[in-house]
N, C-alpha and C positions, 0 to 999 in steps of 0.2 A: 729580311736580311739586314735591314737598319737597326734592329734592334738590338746595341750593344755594350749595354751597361759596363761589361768587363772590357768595353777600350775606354772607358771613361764620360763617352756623352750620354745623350737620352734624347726622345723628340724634342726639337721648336732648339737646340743650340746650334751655335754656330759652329760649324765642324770644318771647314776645309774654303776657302778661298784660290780665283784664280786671277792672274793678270796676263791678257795676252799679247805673246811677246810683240805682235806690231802695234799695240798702245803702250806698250812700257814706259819707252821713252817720253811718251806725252802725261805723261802723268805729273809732270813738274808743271802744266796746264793747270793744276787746282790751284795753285798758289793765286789764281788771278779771280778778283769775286767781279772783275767788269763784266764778264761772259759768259753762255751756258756752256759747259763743257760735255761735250757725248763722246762718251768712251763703251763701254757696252752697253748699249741700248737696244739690241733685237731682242722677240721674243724664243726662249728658249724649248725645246721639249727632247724628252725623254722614251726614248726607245724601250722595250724590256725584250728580250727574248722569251718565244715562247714555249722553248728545252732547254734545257740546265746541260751546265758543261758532268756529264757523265763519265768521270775519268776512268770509274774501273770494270763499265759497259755492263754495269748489273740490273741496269731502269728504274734504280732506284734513287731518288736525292739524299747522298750523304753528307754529312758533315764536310765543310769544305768546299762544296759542288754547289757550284749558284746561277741562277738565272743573268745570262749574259745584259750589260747596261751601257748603254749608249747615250748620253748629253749631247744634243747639236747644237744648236745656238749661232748666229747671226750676230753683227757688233751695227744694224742699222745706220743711224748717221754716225755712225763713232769709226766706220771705216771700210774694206773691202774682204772681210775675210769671212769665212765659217772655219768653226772649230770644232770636233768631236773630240771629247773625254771618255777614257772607259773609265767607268763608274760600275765596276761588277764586283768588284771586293768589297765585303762590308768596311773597312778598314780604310780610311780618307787616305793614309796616307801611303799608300796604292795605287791610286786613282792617278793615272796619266794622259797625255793627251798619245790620244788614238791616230786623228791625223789632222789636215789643216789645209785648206785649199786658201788662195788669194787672187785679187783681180790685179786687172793691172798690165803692163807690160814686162814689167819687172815680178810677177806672179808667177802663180803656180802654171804649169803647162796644160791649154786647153782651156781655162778660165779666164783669157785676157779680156774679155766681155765683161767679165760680174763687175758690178758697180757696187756702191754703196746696200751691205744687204740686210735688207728689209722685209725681206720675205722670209715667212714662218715655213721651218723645213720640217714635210709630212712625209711618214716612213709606210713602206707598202712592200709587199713582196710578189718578185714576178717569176716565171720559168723560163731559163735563162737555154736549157737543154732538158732532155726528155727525163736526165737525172738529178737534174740542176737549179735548186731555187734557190734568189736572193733576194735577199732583204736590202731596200733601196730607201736612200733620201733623196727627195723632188724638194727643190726649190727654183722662184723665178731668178733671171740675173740683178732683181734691184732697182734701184733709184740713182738717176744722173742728175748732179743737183745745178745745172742747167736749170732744172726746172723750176726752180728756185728765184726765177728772173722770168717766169711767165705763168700768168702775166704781168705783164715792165711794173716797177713799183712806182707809182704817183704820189704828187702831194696832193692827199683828199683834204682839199683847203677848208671845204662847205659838210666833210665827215657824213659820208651819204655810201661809203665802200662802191663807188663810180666813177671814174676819169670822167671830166665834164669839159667839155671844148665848146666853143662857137663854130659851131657848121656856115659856114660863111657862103659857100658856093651849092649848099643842101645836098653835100655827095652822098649824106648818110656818114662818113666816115671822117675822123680826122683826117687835115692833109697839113705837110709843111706849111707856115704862117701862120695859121690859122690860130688864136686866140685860145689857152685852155690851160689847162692843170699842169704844171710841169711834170716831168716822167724820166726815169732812170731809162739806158739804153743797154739791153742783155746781149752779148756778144752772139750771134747768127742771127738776127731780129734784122726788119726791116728799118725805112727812114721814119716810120710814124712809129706810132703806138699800138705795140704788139700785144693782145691779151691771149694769145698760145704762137707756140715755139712753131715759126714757118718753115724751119729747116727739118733736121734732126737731131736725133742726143745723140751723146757720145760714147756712152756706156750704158750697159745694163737691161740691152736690148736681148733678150730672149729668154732659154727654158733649161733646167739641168737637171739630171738623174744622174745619182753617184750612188756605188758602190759603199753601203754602210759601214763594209767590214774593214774597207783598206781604203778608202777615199777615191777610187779609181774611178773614170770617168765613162760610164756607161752609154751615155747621150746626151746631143745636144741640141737645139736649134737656137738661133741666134742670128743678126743681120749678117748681112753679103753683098754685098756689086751685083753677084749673079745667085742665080738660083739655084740649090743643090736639094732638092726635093726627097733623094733616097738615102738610104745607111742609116748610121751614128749619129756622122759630122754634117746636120743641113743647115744650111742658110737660105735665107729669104729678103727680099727686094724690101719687102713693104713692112719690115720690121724695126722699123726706124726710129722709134721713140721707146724708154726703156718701161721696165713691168716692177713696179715695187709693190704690186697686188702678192698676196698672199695665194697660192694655185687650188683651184678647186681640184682634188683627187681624187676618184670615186671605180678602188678597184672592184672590176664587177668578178672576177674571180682571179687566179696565179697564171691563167695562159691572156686574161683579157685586161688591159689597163685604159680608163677613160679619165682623161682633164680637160681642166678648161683655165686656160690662162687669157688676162686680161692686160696691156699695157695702158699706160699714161694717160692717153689721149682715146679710148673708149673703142679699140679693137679686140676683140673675142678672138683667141686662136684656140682651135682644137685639138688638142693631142692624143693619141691612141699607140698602145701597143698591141699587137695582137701575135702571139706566138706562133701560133699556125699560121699565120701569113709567110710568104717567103722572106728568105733571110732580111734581103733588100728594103723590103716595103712593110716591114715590122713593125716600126716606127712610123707613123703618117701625121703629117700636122696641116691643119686647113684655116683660114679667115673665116668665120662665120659670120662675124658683123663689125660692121664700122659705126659710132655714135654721132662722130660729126664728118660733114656738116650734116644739121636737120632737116627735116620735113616741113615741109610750106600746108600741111594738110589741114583745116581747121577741124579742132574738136569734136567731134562729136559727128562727123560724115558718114553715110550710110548707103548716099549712091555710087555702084560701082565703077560707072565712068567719073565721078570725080575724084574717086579713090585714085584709079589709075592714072590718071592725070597729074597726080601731086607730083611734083620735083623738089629737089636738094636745094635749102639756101644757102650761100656759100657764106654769108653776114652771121647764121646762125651756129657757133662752134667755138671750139674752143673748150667742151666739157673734156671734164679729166674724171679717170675711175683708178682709185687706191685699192678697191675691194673687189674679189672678183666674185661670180655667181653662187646662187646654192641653187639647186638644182633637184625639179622633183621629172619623176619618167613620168608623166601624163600628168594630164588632167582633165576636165569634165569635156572638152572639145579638141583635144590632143592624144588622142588614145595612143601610147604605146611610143610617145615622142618624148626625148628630154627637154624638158622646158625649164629655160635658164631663167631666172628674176633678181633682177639688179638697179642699182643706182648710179647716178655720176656726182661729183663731188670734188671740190679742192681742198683736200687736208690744210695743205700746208699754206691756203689764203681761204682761211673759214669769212673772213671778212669782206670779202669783196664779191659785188653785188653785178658784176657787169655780162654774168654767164648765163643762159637759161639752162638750170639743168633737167632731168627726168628718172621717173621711175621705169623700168622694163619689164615689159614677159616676154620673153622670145622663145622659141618650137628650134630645136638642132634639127636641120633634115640634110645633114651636109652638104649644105651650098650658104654661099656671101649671102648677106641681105646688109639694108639700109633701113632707113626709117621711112622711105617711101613703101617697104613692103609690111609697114604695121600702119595697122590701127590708131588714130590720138584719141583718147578715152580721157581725159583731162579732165572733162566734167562729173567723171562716175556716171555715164549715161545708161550704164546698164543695171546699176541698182532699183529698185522696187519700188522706190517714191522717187526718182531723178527728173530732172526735169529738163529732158535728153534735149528739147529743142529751143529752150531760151526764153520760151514767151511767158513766165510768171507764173506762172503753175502745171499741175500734173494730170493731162489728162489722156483718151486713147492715141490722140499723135504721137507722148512719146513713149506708148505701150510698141506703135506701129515702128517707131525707130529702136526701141531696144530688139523687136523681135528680128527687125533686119540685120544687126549689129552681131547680133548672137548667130543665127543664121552663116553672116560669111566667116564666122572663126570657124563655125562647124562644117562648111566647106572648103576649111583653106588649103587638101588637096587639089581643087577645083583650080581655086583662083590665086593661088600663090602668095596667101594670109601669114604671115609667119609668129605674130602676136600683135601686142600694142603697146603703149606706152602713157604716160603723164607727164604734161607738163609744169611743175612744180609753180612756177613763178607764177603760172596762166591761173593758178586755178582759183585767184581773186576776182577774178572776169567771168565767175561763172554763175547762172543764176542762183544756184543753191549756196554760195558761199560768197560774203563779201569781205572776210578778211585776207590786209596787203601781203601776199608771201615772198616779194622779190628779195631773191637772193637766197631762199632757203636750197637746200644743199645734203645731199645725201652723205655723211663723212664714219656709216660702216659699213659692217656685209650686212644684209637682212637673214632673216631665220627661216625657215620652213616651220612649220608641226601642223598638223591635223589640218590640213586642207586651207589652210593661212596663211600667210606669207607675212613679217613683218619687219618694216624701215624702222629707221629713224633716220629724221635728218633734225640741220640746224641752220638757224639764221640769223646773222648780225643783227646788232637793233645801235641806232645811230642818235644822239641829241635826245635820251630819254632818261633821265637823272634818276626813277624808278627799276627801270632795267637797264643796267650799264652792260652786262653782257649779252644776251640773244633771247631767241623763241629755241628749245626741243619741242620735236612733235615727234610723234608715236604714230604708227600707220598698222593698221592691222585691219589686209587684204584678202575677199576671198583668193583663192590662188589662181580657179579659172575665169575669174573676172573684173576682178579689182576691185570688186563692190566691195560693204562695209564688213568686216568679220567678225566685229562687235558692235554695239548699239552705245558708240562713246557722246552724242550728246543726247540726254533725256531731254533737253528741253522741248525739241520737235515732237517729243510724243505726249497720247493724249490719253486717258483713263485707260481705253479701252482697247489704242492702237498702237505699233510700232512701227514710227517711220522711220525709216533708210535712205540717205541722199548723200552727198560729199562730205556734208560736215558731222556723218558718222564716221567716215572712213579712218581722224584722224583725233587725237588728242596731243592740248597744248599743252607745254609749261613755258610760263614765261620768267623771267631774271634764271636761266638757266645757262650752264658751260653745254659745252661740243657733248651729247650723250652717246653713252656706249650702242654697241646692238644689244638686239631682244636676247637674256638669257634665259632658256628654260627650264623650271625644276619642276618636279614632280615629290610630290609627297601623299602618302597614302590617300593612293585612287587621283589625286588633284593637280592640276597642273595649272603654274601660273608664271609668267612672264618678268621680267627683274632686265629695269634699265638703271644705270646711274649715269646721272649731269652733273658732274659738278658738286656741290652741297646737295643738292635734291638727290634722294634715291626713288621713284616712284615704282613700286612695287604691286599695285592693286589689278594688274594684268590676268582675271580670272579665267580662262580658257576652259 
């Protein structure tokens, strides 16, 4: 349908421009080179219909008759609104805007939630009635830039990405007096030094399906006082901090809809629609998991009474997740369960070193969990050369603890296993690996394909005139265990052997920017992996 020589353009020109009406006015903003200016900045996408408008009901595509086109798009930090354009005439100067929703008080009605939006809006289509589908955009409500003051900004005097105080009374924590880094004060923060938001946000707490065709408001979930668990219109207690994660959407058919939405602070909610359900409870949304606070559980634990044992540190928290899961339905110890794998990360303070964060597997079996009901696999103790228990090499003890390891995920009906995790910062303390990783940082979504799963994250690098910017590393996991999914240091291997420990698990680069996720292409029969950091594009990801 683009193709239109006789209206004068051809691919790759510029055809059509938009400015939307609530940045208009800010556009006298450019005149000023002090400051970044964000005016559309969300990521955009493109609907197509998949029937042609058939005016004269013959089945067949005449002249004229084109596949319906829909532009969503988000204005991220540039503001609170989404925008659909139809884009179904070949002719730009056609193209109108279809509808427009805004947050706010002063917004559109039923969107007073959305916040700043941030979330990439994914189109699905559901059975609305037994005659009735529609084609629907999901997105989350966004980012409250509250969060933007947690955690409090310091003067990192000594450039280390860490508030440093003198513990005078050894509480463990700053306390007023106490000797340390001066610190900005974020409006709901306490009297110290806040490194996450101990109240709530103010915006952008929740979840939205609209109506493609006319913007209407299909469903919602979103905070409340109290809890409205059925319908449309639900609210939840514990929705208190906003979601500028991008929503995993994963329609299993037109009568079943399955997601997974992620807020700020590393809570999992689950969303479902399911047509045949009664009218009421069509809709269902659940917590499946809380991130912080963490698990006190050390690495690499394999008796069951100290599993159970482990409790919640309340010192340990403060991870935040931008990204939310991908999602494979099994795996080699989860048969027939979706299991979510994800990271935590501060986009928007890649620098600062004060957070432990982690990698995840988690099992959906619809109920809460924490990270007292996973596993810490920190060390890759279940790989095939690992050196599960610490003491300097590999031998039957830690054949004896992998085989325990593996054991309770394969029981985790049994014993209420529901995955495991990594601790990113920890895994310098491990025998197999002695380089420092604090402060590395999950900051995309990871990828599924062929039974792997893979990260990236990024770490500050402080007082190094070589690397002024950070470490990228590349993780590529198997899926049901975290072991290595490549063989990325040959040096551990020998003529004739291939060893497997943590410091397979993971490739560096160093003097690199914040790197993308793993993207995968495929090209006759082969398939290979493509991150870019920055100047570095590292491509040699052979799968």
């Amino acid at each position: 349908d683009m193709d239109k020589p006789s209206l004068g353009y051809s691919a790759g020109d510029e055809i059509f421009a938009f400015v939307p009406a609530d940045l208009l006015i800010r556009l006298k903003e450019l005149a000023s080179t002090a400051t970044h200016i964000y005016l559309v900045d969300g990521a955009p996408n493109l609907f197509v219909s998949p029937t042609f408008d058939d005016a004269n009901t013959n089945g067949l595509r005449d002249a004229g008759e084109y596949y319906e086109k829909t532009l969503v798009f988000g204005e991220r930090r540039g503001g609170r609104s989404y925008w659909a354009l139809d884009m179904t005439e070949p002719d730009p100067s056609l193209w109108s805007v279809k509808w427009h929703v805004e947050g706010g008080f002063g917004g559109t009605a039923g969107f007073q939630e959305l916040g700043y939006t941030w979330s990439k809006p994914f189109f699905t289509t559901i059975r609305t009635a037994a005659d009735t589908l529609k084609d629907v955009v999901i997105f989350s409500a966004g980012y409250d830039p509250l969060e933007d003051g947690y955690p409090e900004g310091f003067d990192d005097a000594n450039e280390n990405g860490i508030r440093d105080f003198t513990d005078s009374n050894s509480s463990g924590t700053w306390d007023p007096g106490e000797p340390g880094e001066s610190f900005a004060v974020t409006v709901g923060g306490t009297e110290g030094h806040d490194t996450w938001n101990p109240g709530m946000d103010q915006m952008g707490r929740g979840i939205y399906v609209v109506d493609l065709d006319g913007g209407s408001l299909l469903f919602k979930a979103t905070y409340g006082e109290t809890d409205v668990t059925t319908g449309t219109d639900q609210n939840y207690t514990a929705m208190t901090y906003c979601f500028p994660a991008d929503i995993s959407v994963i329609p299993l058919s037109e009568e079943y809809l399955l997601m997974y939405a992620a807020d700020i602070y590393g809570q999992i909610w689950k969303i479902t629609y399911d047509y045949l359900a009664a009218g009421s409870i069509q809709w269902a949304v659940k917590r499946i998991f809380t991130a912080n606070p963490g698990s006190d559980l050390p690495t690499g634990t394999s008796d069951p009474v100290d599993i159970a044992a482990a409790s919640l540190n309340a010192s340990d928290a403060g991870r935040k997740m931008f990204y939310s899961p991908d999602v494979s339905f099994g795996n080699d110890w989860a048969l027939g369960l979706p299991v979510l794998y994800f990271g935590t990360g501060d986009r928007e303070h890649p620098r600062y070193r004060m957070i432990s964060n982690r990698l995840y597997a988690l099992t959906d079996t619809d109920t809460s969990a924490d990270e007292t009901d996973l596993l810490n696999l920190t060390c890759d103790e279940l790989d095939k050369n690992a050196d599960a228990d610490g003491d300097g090499d590999f031998d039957t003890d830690d054949v004896d603890i992998q085989n325990t390891l593996a054991n309770l995920l394969y029981d985790h009906e049994t014993n209420g296993i529901r995955g495991f995790y990594r601790v990113l910062d920890k895994q310098g303390d491990c025998a197999d690996d002695d380089f420092d990783h604090t402060g590395e940082q999950v900051l995309s979504q990871p990828t599924l394909f062929f039974k792997n799963v893979f990260f990236t994250s990024y770490q500050a690098e402080f007082g190094d005139p070589c690397n002024p910017q950070g470490n990228a590393f590349i993780y590529a996991l198997d899926y049901s265990w975290f072991t290595a999914g490549l063989n990325f240091l040959l040096e551990n291997d020998t003529e004739y052997l291939e060893t497997r420990d943590i410091r397979d698990t993971y490739r560096m680069i160093s003097g690199s920017a914040i790197p993308s996720g793993v993207s995968i292409i495929t090209r006759d029969g082969e398939a290979s992996g493509l991150v870019s950091a920055g100047a570095v594009s590292y491509t040699h990801l052979t799968l």
